[in-house]
Residue frames as qw, qx, qy, qz and C-alpha x, y, z in Angstrom:
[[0.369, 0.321, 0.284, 0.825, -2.35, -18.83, 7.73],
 [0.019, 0.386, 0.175, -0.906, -2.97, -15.07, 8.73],
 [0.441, 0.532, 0.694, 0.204, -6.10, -13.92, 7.34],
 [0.370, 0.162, 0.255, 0.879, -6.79, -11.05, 5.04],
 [0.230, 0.678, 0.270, -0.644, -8.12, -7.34, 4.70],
 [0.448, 0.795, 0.402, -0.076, -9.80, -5.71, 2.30],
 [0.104, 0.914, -0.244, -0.307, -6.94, -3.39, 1.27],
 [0.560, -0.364, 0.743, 0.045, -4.64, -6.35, 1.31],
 [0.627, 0.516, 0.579, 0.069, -7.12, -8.57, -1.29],
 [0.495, 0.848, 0.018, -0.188, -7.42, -5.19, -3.66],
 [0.165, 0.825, -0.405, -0.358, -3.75, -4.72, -4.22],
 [0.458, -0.256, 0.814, 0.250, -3.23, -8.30, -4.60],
 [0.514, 0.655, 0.550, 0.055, -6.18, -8.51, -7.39],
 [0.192, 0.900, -0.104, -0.377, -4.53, -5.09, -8.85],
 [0.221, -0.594, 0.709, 0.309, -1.39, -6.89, -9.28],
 [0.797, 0.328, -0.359, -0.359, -3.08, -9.77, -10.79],
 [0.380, -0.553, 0.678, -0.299, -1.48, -11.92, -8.27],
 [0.509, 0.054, -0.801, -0.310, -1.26, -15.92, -8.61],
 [0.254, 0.010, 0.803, -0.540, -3.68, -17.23, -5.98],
 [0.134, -0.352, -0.870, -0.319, -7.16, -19.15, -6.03],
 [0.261, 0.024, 0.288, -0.921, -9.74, -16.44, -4.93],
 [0.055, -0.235, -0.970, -0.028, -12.82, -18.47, -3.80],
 [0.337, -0.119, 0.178, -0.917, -16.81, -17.08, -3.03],
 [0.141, -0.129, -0.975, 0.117, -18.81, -19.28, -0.90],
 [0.357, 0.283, 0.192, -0.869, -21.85, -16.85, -0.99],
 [0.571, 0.419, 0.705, -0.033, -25.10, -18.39, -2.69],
 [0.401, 0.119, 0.532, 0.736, -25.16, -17.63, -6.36],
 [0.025, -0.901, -0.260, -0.345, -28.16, -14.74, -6.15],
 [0.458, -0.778, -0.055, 0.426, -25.27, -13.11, -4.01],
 [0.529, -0.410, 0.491, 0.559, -23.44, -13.45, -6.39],
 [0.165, 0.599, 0.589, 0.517, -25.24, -12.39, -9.32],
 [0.088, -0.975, -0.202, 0.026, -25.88, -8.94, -7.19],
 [0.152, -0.876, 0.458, -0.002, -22.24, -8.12, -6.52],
 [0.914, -0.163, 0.160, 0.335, -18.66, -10.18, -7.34],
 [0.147, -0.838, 0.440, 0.289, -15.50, -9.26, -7.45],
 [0.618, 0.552, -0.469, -0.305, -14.80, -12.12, -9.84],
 [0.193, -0.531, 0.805, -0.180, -13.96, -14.89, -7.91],
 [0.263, 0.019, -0.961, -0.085, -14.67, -18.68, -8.03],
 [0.794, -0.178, -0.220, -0.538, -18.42, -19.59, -7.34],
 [0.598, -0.375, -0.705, 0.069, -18.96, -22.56, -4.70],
 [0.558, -0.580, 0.082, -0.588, -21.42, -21.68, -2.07],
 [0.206, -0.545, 0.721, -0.376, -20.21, -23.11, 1.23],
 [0.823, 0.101, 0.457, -0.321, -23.25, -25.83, 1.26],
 [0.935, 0.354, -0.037, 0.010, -21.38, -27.54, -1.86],
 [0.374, -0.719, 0.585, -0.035, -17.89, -27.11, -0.41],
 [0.552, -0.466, 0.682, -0.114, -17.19, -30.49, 0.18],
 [0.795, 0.131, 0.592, 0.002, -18.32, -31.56, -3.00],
 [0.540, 0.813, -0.147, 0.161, -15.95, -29.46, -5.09],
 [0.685, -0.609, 0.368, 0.157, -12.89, -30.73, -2.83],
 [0.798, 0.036, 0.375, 0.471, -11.55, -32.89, -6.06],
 [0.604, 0.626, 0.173, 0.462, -11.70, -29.73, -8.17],
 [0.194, -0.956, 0.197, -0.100, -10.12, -27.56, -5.38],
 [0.898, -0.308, 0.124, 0.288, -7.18, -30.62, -5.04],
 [0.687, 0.497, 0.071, 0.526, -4.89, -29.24, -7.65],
 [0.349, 0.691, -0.138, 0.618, -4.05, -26.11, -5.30],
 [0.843, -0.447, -0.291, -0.064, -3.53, -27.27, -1.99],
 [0.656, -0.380, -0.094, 0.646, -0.29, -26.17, -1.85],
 [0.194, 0.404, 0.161, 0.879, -1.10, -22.88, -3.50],
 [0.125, 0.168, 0.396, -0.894, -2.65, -19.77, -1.64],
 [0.137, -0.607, -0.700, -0.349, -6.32, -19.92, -1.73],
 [0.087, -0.146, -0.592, 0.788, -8.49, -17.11, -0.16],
 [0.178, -0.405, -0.897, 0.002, -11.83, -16.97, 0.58],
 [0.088, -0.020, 0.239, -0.967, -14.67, -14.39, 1.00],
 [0.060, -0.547, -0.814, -0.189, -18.04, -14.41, 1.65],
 [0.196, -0.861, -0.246, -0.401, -21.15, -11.63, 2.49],
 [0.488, -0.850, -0.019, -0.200, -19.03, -10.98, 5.84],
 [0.340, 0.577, -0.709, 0.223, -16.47, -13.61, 6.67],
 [0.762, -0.161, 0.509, -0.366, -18.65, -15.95, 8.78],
 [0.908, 0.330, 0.094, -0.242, -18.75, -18.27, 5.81],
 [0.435, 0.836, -0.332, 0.044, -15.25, -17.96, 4.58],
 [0.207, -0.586, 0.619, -0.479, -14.26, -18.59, 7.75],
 [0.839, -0.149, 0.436, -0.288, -15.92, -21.65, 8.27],
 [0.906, 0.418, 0.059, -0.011, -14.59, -22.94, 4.77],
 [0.259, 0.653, -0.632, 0.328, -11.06, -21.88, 5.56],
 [0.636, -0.361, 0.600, -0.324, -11.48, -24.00, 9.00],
 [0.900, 0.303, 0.249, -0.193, -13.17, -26.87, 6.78],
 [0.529, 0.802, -0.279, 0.016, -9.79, -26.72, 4.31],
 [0.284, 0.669, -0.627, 0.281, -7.42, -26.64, 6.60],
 [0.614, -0.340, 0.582, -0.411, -8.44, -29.23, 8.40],
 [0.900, 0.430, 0.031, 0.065, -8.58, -31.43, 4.85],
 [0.788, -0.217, 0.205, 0.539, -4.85, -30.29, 5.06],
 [0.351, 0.699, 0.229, 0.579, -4.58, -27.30, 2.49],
 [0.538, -0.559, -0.285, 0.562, -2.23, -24.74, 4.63],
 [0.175, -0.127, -0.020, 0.976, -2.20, -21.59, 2.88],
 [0.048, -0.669, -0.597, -0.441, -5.85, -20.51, 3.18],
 [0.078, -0.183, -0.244, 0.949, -7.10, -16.87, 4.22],
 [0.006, 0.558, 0.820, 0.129, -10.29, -15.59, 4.87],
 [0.027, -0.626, -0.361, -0.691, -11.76, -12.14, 3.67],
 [0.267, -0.103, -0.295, 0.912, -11.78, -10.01, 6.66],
 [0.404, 0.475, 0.172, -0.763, -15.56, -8.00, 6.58],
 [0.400, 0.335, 0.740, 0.425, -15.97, -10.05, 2.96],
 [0.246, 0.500, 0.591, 0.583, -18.09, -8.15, 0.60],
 [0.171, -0.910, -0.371, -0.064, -19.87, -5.63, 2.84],
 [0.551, -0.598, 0.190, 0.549, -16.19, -4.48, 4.13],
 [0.404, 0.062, 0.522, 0.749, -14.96, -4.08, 0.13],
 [0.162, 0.628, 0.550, 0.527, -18.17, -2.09, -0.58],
 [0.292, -0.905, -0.082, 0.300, -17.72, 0.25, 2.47],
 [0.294, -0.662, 0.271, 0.634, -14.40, 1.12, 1.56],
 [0.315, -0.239, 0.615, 0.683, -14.72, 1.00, -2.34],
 [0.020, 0.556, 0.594, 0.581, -18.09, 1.36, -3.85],
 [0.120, -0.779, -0.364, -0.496, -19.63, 3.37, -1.05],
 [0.520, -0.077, -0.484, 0.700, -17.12, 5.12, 1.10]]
């Protein structure tokens, strides 16, 4: 699956889109800045697999502090089989250049 930009993500969160929106960033990242997305930090991945089963065939997409992380956990997904995953483009630092501090 094509991943995503930052402009891309916003209008789908405007819309209120149906998708799982994931953040594999450690949870003092996340407690400075979120955009509201699902908590698991990349290091517990693999042991939140059973509660990620239910949307395996839904769109999931994934951001972290950059898109190193994301990326790895989109790799880590689709390789479990889960085929519509996308991964945050610049993650968080990319959404706060172009929207909190342009």
């Amino acid at each position: 699956m094509i991943d995503i930009e930052i402009p891309e993500l916003k209008a789908k969160l405007d819309a209120k889109e149906d998708f799982l929106f994931l953040d594999v960033r450690e949870p003092f990242e996340y407690a400075e800045y979120n955009l509201g997305a699902k908590l698991i930090p990349l290091g517990s991945l693999p042991g939140a697999l059973n509660e990620l089963e239910p949307f395996k065939k839904k769109e999931i997409i994934i951001h972290c502090r950059s898109g190193a992380r994301s990326g790895t956990a989109k790799n880590m997904l689709t390789e479990l089989g889960y085929k519509n995953v996308r991964n945050v483009l610049g993650g968080i630092l990319e959404w706060q250049r172009l929207y909190v501090n342009p």
